[in-house]
N, C-alpha and C positions, 0 to 999 in steps of 0.2 A: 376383389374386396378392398374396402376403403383403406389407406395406409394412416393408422393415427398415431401423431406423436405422445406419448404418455401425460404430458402437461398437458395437452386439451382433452383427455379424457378422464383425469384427476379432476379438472376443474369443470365439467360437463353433469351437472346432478340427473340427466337424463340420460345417464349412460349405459344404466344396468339392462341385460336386454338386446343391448347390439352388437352385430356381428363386425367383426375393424381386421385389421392386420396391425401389426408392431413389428417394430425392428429396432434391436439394438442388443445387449451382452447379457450373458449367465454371468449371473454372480455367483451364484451357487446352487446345486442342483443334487436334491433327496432323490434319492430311488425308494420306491420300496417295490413289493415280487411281481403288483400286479397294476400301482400307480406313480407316480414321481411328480415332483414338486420343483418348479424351479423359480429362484428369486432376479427378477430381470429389473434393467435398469436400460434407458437412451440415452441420458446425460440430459435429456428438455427440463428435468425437472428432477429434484433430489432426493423425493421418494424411488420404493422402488414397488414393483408390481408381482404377484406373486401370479405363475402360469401353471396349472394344473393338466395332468394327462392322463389317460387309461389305456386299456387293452387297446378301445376303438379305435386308438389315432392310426393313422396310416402309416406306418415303417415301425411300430410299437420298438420295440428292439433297437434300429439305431436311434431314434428319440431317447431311449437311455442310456446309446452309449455317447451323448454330448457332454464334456467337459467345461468344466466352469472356464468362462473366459470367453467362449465361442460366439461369435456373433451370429444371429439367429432373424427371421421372420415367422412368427408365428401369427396364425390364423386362427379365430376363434369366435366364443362368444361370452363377454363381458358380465360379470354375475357377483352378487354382496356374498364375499367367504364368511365363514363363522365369526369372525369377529367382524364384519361389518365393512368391513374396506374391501373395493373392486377388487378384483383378480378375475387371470381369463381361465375358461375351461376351455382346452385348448380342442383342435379338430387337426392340426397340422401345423408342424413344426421344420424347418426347413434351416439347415446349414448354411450360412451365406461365408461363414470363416472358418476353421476347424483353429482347436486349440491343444498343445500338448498336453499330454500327464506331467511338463514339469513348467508349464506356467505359474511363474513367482506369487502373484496374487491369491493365493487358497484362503477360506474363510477362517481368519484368527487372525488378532492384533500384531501385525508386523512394526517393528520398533521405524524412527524416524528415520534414523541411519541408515538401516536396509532400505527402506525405500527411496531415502537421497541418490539410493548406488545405481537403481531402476527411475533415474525420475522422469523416463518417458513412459511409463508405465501408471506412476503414481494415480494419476488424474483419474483414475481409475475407481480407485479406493474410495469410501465413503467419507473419510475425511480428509484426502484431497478433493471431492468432489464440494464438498461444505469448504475448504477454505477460497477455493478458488473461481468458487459461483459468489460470494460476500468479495471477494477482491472486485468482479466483474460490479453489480450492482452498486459498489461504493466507486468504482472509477467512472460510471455513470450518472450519478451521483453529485460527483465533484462538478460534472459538467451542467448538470441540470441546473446547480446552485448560480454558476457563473452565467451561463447564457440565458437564463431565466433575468439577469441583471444588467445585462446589455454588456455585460465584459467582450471582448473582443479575445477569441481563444488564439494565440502566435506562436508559432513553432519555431523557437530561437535556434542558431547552429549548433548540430555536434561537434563540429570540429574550429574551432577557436585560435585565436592570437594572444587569447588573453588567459590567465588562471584563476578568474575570478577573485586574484588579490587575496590571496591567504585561505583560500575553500579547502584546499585540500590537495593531496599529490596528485600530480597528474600522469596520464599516459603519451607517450608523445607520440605523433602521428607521424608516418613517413614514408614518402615512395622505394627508399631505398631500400636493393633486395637483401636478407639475411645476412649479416657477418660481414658487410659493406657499410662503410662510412662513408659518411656524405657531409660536405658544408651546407648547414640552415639555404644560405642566398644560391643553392646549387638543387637545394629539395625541391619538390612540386610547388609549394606554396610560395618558396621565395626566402622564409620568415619559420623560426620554430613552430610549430604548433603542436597544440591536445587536444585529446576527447576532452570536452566540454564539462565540469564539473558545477558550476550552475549556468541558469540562463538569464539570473537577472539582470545583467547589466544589459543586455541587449533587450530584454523585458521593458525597461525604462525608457528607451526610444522609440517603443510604442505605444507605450501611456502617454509618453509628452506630444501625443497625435490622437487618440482614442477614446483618453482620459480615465477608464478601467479595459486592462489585460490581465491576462492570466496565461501562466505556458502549463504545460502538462506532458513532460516529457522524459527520456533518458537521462541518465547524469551518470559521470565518471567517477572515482577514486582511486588512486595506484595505493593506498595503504596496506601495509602486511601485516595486514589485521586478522583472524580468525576467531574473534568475538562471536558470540550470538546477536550483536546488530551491527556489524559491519559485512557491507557487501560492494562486489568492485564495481557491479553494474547497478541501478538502482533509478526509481522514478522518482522526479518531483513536480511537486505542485507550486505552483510562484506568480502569485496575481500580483499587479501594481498600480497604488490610485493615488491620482491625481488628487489636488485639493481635498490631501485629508493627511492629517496629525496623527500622533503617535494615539492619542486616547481616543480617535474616531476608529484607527489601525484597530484596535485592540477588540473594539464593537463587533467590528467585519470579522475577526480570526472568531470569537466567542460566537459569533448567529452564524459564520460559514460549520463550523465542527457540529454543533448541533444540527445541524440541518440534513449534514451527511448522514451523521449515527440516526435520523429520525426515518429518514428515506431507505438506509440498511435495515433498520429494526420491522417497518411497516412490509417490505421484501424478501426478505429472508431471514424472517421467523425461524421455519425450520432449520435452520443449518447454524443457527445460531441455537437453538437448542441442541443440537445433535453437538455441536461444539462446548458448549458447557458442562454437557454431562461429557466429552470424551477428559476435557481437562478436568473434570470437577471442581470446578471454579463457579464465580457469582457472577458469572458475564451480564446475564438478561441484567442482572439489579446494579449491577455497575454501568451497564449503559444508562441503563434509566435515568439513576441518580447523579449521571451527569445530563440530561437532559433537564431534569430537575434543579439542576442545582445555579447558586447565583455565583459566579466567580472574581473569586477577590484578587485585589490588587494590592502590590506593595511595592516599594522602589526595590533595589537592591544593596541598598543600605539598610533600610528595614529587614528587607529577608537576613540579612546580616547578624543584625542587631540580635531579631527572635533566635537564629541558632546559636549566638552566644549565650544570651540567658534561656537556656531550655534545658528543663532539669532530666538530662539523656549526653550521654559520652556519645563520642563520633570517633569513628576510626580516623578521621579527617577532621581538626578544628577549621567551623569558618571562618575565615579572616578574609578584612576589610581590604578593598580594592582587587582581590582576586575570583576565581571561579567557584560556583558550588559545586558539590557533587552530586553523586546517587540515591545516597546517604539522605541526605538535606531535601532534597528534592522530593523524597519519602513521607521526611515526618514534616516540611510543609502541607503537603497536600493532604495525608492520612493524618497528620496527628494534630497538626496545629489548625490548619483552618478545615480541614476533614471535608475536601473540596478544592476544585481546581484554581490554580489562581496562577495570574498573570507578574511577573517579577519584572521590570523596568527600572530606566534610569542606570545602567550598565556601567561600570567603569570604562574607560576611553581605552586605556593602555591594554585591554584583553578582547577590543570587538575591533570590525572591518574599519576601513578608511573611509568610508564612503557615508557613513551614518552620523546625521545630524548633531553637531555639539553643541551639549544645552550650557550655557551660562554661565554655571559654574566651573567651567572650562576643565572641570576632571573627568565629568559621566558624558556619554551621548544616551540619545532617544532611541533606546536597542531594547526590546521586550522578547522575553521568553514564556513562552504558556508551559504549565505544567500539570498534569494527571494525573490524582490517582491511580495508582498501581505501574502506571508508566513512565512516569517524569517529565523531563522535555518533550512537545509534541508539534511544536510550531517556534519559530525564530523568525524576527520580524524588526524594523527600524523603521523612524521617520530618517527619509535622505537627506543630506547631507545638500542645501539647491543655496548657499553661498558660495558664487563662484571662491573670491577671495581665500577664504575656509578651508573650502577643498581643497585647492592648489596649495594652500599651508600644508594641509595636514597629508597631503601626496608628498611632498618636500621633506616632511619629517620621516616619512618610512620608506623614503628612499625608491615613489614611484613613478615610472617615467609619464610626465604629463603629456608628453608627446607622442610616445604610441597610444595613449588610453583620450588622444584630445578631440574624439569624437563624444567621449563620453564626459570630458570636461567642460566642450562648449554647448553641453544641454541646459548649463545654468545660466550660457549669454544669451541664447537665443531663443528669449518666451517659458522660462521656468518656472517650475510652481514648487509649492509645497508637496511631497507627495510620498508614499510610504507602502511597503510589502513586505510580506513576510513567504517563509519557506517553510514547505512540511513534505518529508519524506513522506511515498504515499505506503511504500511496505511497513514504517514504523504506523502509521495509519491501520492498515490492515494488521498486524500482531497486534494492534488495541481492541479492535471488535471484532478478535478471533480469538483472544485470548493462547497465540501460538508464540512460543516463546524465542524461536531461532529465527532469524531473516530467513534462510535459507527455505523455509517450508512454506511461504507466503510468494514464493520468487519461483515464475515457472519451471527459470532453468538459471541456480544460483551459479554465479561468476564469483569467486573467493580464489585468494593464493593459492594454485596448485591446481585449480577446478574451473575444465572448460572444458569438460567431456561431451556435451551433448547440445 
């Protein structure tokens, strides 16, 4: 009998009628004296299929003693149930896995936590199966955007000389064995190194050949963090384009977001319902209405400006030449411009070294996009391509021009104007999944204390 994956018979209008085989798990399975009911799933596809039995099937008896969990091929013929959706009446039911009486997954809402404990398990569940099929389709997604565009996709190194200059803590990498110290110029490398915490600087010396790249990869942070969006291991997305300014920058990040959420939304419909109703949230109309919406822009003196005069207390007042918060980032988006907008013009003394200094020789050309409901969702600069500039402004924060003078001498030899930005893709996916922990969007989270699996 033909073997059919559930996605092509979900999507087959001439289905009803035919005789198939399926294989894949009970999710959960009715008995009753003289029929039983089971609700199966393959993972092809995020519905699930309901299989129907009676006295007639062959082994009647252990057909109802299969527990939910069990992975199965069933044989049958494909027929509209009362309510109108396929399910098979089944003729033969076959064990391909056997499952205990104490497999963790039984039909009722098990908390996030528990299933953190089992998260090889999780993927299981109907709402990991919805966060982690929109993870798939949106990292799809990312790529379609880019190579649709001529980006040239680079797979920069995990393991580094460099720290990306203020990114973040790093992990250091090292051949020596446990509870053994070693000298840097005696380790494998020669030279200290880390896991990688971005890849843009080597990102840039493929733009200055390519003229659009993009990386999509791993990224490190050693912080001992236990937030709800701090994770040690984590993906980024970091495209870099040649002959283009901070306000062409801002076009790309505004038409690349939209285009993902558009390509997620058109895909997976359902599991973005099913994720709506699980959080009971506005997801579908938050997406939309950023699809919809036009995004504003303000310097970061402006964003400034509006949190001082706005008639709302802040646990945090904003003050000029430093950071916004959580806070801020709230009632820009939701209250004052009720819509994502783009905050630029950065003070110098709080961003990277490497980002272009405008004129006024206080701010650089560093943009932050911000979300509704989510805040920060992208971080981007025009660079920094006066040689002179840079090597100033390396001098003042005390970096060595010499180890980094691969990446100094891209402004002597054929440089351009050129500009990227960064977007964590798990904070991506807790946006249009509406899940509120890193840890539940992240196959197999990495956090202090948590390497279990």
């Amino acid at each position: 009998m033909d073997v059919r994956d559930l996605r092509e018979i979900l999507a087959d209008s001439a289905s009803e009628g035919k005789k198939v085989a399926v294989q894949g798990w009970v999710r959960n399975h009715r008995k009753q004296k003289n029929i039983g009911f089971m609700e199966f799933f393959d993972g092809t596809v995020f519905a699930n299929m309901q299989i129907v039995y009676d006295e007639s099937i062959n082994g009647f008896a252990d057909v109802q003693a299969i527990r939910n969990g069990s992975a199965i091929t069933a044989c049958g013929t494909l027929v509209k149930g009362r309510n109108g959706e396929i399910e098979m009446q089944a003729e033969s039911i076959k064990v391909e896995g056997d499952c205990p009486e104490d497999y963790p997954l039984q039909p009722k809402r098990h908390t996030l936590e528990f299933l953190r404990d089992i998260a090889y398990l999780r993927p299981r569940t109907r709402l990991f199966q919805a966060v982690f099929r929109v993870r798939s389709v949106a990292a799809q997604a990312v790529h379609n955007y880019f190579q649709s565009r001529g980006y040239v996709y680079v797979h920069t190194p995990l393991i580094t000389a460099n720290d990306g200059e203020g990114a973040g803590n790093t992990f250091t990498v090292t051949a020596a064995a446990p509870g053994t110290c070693v000298k840097p110029e005696d380790d494998f490398f020669g030279k200290p190194t880390s896991l990688a915490v971005t890849g843009q600087l080597e990102g840039e010396t493929y733009a200055l050949a390519y003229k659009r790249i993009y990386t999509f990869g791993p990224t490190f942070r050693a912080e001992n963090s236990n937030t709800k969006t701090h994770a040690a291991e984590f993906w980024m997305i970091e495209p870099e384009i040649c002959f283009c300014d901070l306000q062409q920058l801002m076009d790309v990040e505004e038409h690349f977001l939209k285009s993902v959420v558009r390509e997620v939304m058109e895909k997976a419909m359902p599991e973005l319902q099913f994720l709506q109703g699980y959080a009971k949230s506005n997801l579908i109309e938050k997406l939309t209405a950023l699809l919809d919406s036009h995004v504003a822009r303000v310097t970061h003196a402006e964003a400034i400006s509006i949190l001082q005069n706005a008639k709302k207390e802040f646990e945090h007042p904003a003050v000029a030449g430093e950071d916004i918060f959580k806070e801020h980032e709230k009632y820009l988006t939701e209250e004052h411009f009720k819509s994502p907008v783009f905050v630029y013009d950065w003070p110098k003394d709080i961003k990277a070294f490497y980002m272009y200094q405008n004129p006024d020789g206080k701010t650089v050309a560093a943009v932050d996009l911000l979300v509704p409901g989510s805040g920060e969702l992208m971080g981007g600069s025009q660079r920094e391509d006066r040689y002179e500039l840079l090597c100033q402004r390396m001098d003042e924060l005390h970096i060595s021009k010499e180890q980094m003078d691969w990446y100094v001498n891209l402004r002597r030899f054929g440089g351009c104007t050129h500009s990227g930005f960064g977007m964590g893709f798990e904070r991506l996916v807790m946006y249009l999944t509406d899940i509120e922990n890193i840890r539940d969007v992240l196959p197999y989270p990495r956090t202090p204390g948590n390497c279990d699996f």
